[in-house]
C-alpha positions as CSV (number, residue, x, y, z in Angstrom):
1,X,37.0,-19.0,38.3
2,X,39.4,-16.5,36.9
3,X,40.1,-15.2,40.3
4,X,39.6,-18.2,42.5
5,X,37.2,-16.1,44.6
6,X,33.8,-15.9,45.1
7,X,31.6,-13.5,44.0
8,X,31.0,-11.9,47.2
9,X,34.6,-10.7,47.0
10,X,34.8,-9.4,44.0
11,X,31.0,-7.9,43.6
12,X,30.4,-9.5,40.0
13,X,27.0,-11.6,40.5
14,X,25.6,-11.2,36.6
15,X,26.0,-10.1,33.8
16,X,24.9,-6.0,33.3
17,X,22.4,-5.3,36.3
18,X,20.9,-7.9,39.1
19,X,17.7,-6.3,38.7
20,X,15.8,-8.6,36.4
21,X,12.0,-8.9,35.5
22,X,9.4,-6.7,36.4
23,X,9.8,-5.1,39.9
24,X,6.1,-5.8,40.8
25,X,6.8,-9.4,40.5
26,X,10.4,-9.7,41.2
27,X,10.9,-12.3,44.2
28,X,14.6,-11.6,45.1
29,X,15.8,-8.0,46.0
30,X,18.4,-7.3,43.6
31,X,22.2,-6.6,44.7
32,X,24.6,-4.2,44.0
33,X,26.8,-6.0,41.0
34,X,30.0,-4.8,39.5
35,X,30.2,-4.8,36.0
36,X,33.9,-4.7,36.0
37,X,36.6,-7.0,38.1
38,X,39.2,-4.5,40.3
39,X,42.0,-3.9,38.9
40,X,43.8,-4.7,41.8
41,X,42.6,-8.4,41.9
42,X,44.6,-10.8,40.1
43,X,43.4,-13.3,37.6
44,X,45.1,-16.7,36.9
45,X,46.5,-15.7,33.4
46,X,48.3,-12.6,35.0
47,X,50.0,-15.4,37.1
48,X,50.7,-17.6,34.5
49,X,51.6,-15.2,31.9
50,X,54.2,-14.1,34.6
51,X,55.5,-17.7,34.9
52,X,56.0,-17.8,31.0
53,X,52.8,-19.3,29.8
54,X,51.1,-18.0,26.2
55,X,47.7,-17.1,27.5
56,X,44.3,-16.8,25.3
57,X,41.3,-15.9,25.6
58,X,38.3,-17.3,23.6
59,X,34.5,-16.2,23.4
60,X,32.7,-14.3,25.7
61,X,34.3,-12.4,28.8
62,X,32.6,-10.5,31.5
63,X,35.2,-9.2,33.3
64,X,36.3,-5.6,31.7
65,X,36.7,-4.4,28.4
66,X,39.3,-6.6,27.1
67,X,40.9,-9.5,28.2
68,X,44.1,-8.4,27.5
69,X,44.8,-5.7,30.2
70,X,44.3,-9.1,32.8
71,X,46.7,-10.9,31.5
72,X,45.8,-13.1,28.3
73,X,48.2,-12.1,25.2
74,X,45.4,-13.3,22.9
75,X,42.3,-12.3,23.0
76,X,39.6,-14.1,20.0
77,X,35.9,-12.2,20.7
78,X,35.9,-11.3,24.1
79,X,34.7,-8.1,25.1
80,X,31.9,-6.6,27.8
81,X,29.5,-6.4,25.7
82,X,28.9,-10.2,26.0
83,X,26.9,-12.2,23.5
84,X,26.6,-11.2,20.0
85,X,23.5,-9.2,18.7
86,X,23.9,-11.6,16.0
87,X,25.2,-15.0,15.7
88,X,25.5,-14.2,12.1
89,X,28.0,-11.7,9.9
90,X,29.0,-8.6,10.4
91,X,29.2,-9.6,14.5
92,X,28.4,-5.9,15.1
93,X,29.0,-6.4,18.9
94,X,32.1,-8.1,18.4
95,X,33.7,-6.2,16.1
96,X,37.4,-7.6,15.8
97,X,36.1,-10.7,14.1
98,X,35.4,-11.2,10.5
99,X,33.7,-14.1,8.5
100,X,34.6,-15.6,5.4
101,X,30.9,-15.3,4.5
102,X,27.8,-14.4,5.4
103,X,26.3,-17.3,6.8
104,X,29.4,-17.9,9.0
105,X,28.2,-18.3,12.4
106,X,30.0,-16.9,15.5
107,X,30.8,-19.8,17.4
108,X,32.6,-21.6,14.3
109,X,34.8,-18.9,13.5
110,X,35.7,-18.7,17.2
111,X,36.4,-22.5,17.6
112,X,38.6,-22.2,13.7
113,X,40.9,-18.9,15.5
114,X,41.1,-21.4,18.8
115,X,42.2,-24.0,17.1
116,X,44.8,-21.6,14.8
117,X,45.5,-20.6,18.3
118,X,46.3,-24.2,19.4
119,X,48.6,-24.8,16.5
120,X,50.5,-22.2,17.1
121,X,51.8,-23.1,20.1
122,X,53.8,-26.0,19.7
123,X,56.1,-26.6,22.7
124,X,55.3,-23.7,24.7
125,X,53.2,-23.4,27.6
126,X,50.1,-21.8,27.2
127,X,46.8,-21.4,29.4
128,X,43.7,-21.1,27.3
């Protein structure tokens, strides 16, 4: 979606590798996948951060290593490591978010930083 391209284009089938299950019962040969999108393909919030849009980014992001070097000025959670080990505090796989307890989970404090994100745009045109 980011792209507007298939994945045959830009090599990105899965998440991590294509080779899933247990080879000895594995039904589909696995394909070469990219872990990371090219640099040189361009994503819509590089366009529309270009055309003056506010650009975020909220929960999880397959793409690279941060969000931020394709084109989204705010980035809440995303990184390549995907999903959380823990939906729970301390997110030790998404480590720029903090709780306000320990029995925050993930996908609230997400939504709340969306949302702080949403408020803070008032007028301006923003891609999220």
């Amino acid at each position: 979606m980011m792209s507007g391209q298939w994945p045959q284009r830009h090599g990105i089938y899965t998440v991590g590798s294509s080779e899933r299950g247990k080879s000895s019962t594995r039904k589909l040969i696995p394909v070469k996948n990219n872990q990371y999108i090219p640099q040189d393909n361009i994503l819509i919030p590089e366009v529309l951060k270009k055309a003056g849009y506010l650009t975020c980014h909220s929960g999880k992001w397959h793409l690279n290593d941060d969000p931020k070097t394709k084109g989204f000025d705010v980035n809440i959670g995303g990184n390549h490591s995907g999903g959380p080990g823990s939906y729970y505090p301390p997110y030790k796989r998404v480590p720029s978010l903090t709780a306000p307890s320990d029995d925050y989970y993930l996908t609230n404090l997400i939504m709340d930083k969306t949302l702080d994100f949403l408020n803070s745009v008032k007028d301006q045109a923003f891609f999220l």
